[in-house]
DSSP file (Angstrom, degrees, kcal/mol; ACC not computed):
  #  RESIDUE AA STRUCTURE BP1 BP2  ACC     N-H-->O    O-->H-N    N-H-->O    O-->H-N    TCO  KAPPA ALPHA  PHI   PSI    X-CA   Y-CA   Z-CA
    1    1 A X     >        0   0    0      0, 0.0     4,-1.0     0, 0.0     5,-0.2   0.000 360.0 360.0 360.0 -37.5  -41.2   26.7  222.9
    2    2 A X  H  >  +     0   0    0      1,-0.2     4,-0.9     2,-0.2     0, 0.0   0.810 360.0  53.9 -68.8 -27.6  -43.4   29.2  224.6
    3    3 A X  H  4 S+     0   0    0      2,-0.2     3,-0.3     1,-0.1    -1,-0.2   0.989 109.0  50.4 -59.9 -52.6  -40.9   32.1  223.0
    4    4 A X  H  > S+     0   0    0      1,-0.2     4,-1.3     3,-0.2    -2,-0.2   0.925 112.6  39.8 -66.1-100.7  -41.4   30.6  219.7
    5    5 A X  H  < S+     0   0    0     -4,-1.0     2,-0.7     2,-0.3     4,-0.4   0.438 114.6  56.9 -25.3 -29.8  -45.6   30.5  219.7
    6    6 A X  T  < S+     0   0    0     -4,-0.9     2,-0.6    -3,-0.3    46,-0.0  -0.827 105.9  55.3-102.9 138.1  -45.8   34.2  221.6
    7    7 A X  T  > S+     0   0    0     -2,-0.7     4,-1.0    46,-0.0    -2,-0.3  -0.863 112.1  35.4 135.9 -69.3  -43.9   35.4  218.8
    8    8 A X  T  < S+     0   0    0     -4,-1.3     4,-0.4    -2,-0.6    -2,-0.2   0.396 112.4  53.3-108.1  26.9  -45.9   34.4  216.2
    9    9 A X  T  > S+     0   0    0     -4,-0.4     4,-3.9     2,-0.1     5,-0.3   0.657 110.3  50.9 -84.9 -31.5  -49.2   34.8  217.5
   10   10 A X  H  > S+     0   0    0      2,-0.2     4,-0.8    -5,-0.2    -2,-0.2   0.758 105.7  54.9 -72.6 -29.2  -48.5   38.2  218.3
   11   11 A X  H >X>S+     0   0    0     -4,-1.0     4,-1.0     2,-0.2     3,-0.7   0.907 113.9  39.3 -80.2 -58.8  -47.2   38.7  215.0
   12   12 A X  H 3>5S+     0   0    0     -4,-0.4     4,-2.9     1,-0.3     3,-0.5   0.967 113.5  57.3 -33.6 -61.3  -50.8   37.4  213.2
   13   13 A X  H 3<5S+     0   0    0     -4,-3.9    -1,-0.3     1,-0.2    -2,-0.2   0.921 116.7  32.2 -58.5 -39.3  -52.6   39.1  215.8
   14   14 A X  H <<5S+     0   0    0     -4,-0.8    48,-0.4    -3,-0.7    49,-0.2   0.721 133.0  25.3 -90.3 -20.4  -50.9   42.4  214.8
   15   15 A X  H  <5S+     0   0    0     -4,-1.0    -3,-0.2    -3,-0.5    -2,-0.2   0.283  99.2  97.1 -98.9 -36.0  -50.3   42.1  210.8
   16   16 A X  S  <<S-     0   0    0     -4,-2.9     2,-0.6    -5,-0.7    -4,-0.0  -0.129  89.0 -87.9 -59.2 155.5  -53.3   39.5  209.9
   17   17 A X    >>  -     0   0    0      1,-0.1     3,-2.6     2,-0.0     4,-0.8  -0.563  55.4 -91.1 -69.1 123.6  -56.6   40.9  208.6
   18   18 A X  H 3> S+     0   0    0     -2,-0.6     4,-1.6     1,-0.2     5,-0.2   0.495 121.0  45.1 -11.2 -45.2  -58.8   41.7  211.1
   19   19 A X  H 3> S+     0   0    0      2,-0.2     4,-0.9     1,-0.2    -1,-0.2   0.797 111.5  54.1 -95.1  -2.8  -60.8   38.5  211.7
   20   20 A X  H <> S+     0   0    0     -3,-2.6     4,-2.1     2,-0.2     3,-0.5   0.921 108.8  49.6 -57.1 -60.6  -57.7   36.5  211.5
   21   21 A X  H  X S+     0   0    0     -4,-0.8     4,-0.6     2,-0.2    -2,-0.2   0.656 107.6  57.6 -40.2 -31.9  -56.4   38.8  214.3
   22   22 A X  H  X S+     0   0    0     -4,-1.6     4,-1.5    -5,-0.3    -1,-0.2   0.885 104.0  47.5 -63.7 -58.2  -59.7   38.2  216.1
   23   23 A X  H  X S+     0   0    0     -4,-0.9     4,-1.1    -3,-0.5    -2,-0.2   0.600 112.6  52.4-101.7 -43.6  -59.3   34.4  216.2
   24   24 A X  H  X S+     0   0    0     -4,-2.1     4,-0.8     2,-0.2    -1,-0.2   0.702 110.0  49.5 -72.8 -25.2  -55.3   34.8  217.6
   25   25 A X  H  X S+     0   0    0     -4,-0.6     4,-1.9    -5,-0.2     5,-0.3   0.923 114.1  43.1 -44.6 -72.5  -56.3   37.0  220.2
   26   26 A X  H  X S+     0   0    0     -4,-1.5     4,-0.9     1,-0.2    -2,-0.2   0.786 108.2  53.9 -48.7 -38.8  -58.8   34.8  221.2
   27   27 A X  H >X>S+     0   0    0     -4,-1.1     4,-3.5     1,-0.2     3,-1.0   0.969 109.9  54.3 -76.4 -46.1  -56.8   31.6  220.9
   28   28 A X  H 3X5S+     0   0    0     -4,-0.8     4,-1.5     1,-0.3    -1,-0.2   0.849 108.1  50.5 -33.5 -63.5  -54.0   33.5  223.4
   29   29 A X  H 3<5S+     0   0    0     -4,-1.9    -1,-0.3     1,-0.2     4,-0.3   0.494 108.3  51.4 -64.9  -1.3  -56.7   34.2  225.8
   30   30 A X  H <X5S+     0   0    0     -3,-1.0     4,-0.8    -4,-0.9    -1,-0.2   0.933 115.6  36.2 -54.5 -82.4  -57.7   30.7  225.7
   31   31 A X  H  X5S+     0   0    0     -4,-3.5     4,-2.0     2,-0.2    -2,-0.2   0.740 115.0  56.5 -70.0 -25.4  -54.2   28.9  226.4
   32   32 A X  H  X<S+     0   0    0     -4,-1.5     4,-1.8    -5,-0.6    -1,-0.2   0.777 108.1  46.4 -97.9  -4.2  -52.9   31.7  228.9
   33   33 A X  H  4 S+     0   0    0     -4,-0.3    -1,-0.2    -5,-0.2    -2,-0.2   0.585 112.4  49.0-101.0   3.1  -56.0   31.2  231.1
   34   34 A X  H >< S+     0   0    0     -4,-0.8     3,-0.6     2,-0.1    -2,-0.2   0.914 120.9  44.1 -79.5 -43.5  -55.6   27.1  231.0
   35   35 A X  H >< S+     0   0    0     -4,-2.0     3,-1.6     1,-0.2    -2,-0.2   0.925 110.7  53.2 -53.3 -58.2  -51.9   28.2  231.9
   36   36 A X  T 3< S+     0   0    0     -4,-1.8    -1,-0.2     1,-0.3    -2,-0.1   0.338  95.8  62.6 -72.3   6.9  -52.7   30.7  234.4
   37   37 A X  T <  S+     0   0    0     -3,-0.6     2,-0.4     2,-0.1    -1,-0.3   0.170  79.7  99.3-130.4  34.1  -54.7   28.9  236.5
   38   38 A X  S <  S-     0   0    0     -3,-1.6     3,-0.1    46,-0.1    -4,-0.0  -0.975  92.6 -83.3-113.2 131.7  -52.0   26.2  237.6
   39   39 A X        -     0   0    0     -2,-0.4     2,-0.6     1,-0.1    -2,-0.1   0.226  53.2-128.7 -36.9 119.9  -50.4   26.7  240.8
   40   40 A X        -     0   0    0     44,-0.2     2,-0.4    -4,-0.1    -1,-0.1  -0.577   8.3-124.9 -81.1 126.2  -47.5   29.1  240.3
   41   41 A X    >   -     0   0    0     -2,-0.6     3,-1.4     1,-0.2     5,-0.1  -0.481  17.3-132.4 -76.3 151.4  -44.2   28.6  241.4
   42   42 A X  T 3  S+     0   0    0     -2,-0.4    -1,-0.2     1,-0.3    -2,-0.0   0.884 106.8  38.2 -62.2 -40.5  -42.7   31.6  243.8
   43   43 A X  T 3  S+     0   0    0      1,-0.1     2,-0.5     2,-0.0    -1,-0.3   0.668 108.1  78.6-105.2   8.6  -39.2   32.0  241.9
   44   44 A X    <   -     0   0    0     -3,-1.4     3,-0.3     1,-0.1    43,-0.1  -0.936  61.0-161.0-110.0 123.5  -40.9   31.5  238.3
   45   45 A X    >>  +     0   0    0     -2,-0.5     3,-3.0     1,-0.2     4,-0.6   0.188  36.0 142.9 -64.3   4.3  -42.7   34.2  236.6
   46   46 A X  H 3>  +     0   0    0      1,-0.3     4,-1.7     2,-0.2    -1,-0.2   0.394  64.8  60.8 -58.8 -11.1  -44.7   32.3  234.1
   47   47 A X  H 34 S+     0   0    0     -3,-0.3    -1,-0.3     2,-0.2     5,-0.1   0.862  99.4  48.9 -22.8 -61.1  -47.5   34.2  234.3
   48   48 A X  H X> S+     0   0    0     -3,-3.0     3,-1.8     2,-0.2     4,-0.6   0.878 108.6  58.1 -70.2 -21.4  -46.2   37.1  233.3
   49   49 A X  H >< S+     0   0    0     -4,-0.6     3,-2.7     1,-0.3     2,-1.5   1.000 106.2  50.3 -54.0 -74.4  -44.5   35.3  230.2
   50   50 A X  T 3< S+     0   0    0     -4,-1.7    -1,-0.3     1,-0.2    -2,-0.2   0.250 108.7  52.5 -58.7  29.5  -47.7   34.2  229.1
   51   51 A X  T X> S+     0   0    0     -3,-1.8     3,-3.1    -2,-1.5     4,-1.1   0.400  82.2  90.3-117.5 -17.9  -49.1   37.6  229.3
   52   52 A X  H <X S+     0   0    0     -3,-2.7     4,-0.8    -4,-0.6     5,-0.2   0.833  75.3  56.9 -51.9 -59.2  -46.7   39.1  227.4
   53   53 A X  H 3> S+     0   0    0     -4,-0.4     4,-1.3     2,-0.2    -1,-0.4   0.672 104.7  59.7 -59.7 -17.8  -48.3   38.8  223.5
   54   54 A X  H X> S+     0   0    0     -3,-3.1     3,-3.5     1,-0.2     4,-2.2   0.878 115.0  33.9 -85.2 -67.4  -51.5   40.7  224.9
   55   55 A X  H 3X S+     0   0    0     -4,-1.1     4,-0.7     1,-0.3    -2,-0.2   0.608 117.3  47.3 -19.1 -39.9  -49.0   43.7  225.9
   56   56 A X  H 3X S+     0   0    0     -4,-0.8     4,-0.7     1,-0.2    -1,-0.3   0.615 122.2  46.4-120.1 -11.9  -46.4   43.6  223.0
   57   57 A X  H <X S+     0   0    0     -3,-3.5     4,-0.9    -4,-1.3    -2,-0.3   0.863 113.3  42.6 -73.5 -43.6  -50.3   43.4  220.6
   58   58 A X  H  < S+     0   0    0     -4,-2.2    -2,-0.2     1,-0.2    -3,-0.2   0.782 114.4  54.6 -85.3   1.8  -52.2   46.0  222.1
   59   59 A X  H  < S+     0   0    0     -4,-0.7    -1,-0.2    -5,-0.4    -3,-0.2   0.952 125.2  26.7 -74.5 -45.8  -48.6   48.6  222.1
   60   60 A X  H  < S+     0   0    0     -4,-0.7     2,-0.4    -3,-0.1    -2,-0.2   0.014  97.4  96.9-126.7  35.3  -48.2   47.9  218.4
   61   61 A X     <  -     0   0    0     -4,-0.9   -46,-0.1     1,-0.2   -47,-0.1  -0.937  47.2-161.0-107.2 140.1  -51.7   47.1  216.6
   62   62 A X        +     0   0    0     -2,-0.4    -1,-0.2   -48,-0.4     5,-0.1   0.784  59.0  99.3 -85.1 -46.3  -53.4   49.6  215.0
   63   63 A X        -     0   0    0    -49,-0.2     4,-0.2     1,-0.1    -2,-0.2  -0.138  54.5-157.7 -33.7 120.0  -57.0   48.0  214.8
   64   64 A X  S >> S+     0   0    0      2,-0.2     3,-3.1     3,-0.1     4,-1.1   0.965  98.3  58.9 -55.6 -63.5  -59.2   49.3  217.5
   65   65 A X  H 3> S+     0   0    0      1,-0.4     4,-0.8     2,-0.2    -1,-0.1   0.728 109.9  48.7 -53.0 -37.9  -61.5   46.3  217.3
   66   66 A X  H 3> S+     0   0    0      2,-0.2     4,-0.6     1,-0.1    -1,-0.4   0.535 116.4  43.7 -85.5  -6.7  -57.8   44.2  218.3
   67   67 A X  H <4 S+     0   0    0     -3,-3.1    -2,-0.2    -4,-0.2    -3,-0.1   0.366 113.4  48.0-117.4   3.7  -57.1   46.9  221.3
   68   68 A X  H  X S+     0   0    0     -4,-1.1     4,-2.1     2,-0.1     3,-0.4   0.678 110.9  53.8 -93.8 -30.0  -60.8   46.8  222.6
   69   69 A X  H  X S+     0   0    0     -4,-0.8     4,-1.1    -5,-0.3     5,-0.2   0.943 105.2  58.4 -75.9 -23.5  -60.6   42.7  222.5
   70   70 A X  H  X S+     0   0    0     -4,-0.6     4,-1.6     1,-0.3    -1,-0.2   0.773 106.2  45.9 -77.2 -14.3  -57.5   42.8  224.6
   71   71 A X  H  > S+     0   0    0     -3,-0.4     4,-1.5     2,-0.2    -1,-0.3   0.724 104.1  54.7 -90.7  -8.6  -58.9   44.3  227.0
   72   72 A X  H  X S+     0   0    0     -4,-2.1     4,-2.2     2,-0.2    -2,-0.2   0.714 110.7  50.3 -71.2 -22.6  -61.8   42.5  227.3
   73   73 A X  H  X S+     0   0    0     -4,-1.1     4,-1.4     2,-0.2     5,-0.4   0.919 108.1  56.0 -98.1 -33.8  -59.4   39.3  227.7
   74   74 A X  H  X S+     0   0    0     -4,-1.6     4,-1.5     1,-0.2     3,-0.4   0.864 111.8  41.0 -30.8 -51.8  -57.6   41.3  230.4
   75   75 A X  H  X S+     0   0    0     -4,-1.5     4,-2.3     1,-0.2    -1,-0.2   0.828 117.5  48.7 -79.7 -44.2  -61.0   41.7  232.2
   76   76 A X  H  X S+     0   0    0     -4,-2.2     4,-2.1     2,-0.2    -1,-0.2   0.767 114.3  43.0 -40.7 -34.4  -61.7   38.0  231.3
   77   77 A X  H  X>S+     0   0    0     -4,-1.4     4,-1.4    -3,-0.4     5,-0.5   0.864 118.9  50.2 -86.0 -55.9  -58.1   36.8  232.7
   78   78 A X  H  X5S+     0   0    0     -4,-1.5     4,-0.7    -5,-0.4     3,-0.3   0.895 114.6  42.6 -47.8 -45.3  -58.9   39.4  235.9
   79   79 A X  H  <5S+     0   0    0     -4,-2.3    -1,-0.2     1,-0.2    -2,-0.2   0.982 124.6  28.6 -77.3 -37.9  -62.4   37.9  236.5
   80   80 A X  H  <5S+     0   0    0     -4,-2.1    -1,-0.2     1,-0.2    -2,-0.2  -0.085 129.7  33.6-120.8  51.2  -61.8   34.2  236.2
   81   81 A X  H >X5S+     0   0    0     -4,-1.4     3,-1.3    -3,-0.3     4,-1.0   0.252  81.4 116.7-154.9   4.2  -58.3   33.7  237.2
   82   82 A X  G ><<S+     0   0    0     -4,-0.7     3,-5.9    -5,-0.5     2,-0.7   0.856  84.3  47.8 -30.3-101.1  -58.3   36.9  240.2
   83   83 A X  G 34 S+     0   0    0      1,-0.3    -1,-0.3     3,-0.0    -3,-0.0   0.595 124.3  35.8 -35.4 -14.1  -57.6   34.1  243.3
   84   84 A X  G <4 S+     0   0    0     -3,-1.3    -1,-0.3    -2,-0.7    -2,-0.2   0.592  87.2 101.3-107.6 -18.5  -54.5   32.5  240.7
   85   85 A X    <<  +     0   0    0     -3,-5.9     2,-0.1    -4,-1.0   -48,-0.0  -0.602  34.1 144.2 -94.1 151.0  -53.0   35.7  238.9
   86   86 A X  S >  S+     0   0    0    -41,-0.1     3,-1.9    -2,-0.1     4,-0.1   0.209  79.5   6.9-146.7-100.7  -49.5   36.4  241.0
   87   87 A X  T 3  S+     0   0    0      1,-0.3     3,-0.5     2,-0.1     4,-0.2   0.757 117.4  74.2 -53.9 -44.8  -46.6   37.9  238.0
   88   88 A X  T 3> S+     0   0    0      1,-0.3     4,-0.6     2,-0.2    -1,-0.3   0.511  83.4  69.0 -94.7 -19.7  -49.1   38.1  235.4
   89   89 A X  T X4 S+     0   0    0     -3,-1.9     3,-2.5     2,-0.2     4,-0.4   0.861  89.4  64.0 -57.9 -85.7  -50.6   41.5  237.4
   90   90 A X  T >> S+     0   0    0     -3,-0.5     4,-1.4     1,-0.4     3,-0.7   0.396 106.5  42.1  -2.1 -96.3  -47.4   43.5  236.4
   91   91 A X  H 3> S+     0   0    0      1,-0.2     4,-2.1     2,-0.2    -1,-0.4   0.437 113.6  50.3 -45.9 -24.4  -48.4   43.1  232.6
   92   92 A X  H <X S+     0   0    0     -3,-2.5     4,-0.7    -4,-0.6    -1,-0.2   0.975 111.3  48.9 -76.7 -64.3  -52.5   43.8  233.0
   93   93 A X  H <> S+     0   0    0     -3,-0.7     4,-1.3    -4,-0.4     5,-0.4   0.908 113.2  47.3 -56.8 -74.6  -51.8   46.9  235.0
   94   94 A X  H  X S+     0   0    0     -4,-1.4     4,-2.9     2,-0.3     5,-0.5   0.842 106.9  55.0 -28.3 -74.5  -49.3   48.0  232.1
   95   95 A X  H >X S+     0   0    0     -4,-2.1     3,-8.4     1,-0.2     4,-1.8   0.720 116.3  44.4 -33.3-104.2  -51.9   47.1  229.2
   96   96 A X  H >X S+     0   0    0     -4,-0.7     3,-2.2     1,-0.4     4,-1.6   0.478 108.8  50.9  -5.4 -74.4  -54.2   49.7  231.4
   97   97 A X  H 3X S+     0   0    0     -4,-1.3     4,-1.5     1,-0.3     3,-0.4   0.829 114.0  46.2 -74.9 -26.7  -51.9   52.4  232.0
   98   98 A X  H <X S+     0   0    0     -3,-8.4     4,-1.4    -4,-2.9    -1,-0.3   0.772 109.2  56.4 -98.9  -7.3  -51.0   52.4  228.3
   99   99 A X  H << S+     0   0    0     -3,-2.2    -2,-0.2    -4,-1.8    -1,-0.2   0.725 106.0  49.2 -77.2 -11.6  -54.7   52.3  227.4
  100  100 A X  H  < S+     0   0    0     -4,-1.6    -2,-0.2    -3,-0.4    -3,-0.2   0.650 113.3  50.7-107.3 -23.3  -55.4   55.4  229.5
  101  101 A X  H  <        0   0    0     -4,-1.5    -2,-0.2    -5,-0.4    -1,-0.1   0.854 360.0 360.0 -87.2  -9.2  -52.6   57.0  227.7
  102  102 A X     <        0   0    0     -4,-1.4    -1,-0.1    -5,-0.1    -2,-0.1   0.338 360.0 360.0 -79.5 360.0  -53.3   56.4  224.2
């Protein structure tokens, strides 16, 4: 179900008019820090799953205004889910390293 819903938020967030785009963003970071802050199990990544739409928006959106707010929910995920985040690092660090190359 979670394939399904990352799929097409990430498509709104990347094709919608900006404040639509705004609002899907938002929603992501919403649901993936209610997610992220339940005890993870060791041999399941679901973290990183639910990290996934900020990555696979800020690689292919052209809006600035959508590739400053995903990092701002990176630094949001980072501040108040730090002691919880285990997979989910893999994908923040990535967002970063491709912000510093673009």
């Amino acid at each position: 179900m979670w394939n399904i819903i990352r799929e097409h938020m990430s498509t709104v967030a990347i094709t919608a008019p900006s404040d639509v785009s705004l609002f899907a963003v938002d929603s992501l970071k919403q649901l993936s820090v209610k997610f992220l802050l339940r005890e993870e199990i060791a041999s399941i990544e679901f973290q990183r799953e639910f990290l996934i739409p900020f990555q696979t928006i800020f690689m292919k959106v052209e809006k600035d205004e959508i590739k400053e707010l995903v990092l701002n929910c990176c630094n949001y995920i980072v501040s108040h889910v730090l002691k919880s985040l285990k997979s989910g690092w893999k994908i923040i660090i990535e967002i970063l390293l491709y912000s510093i190359e673009s």
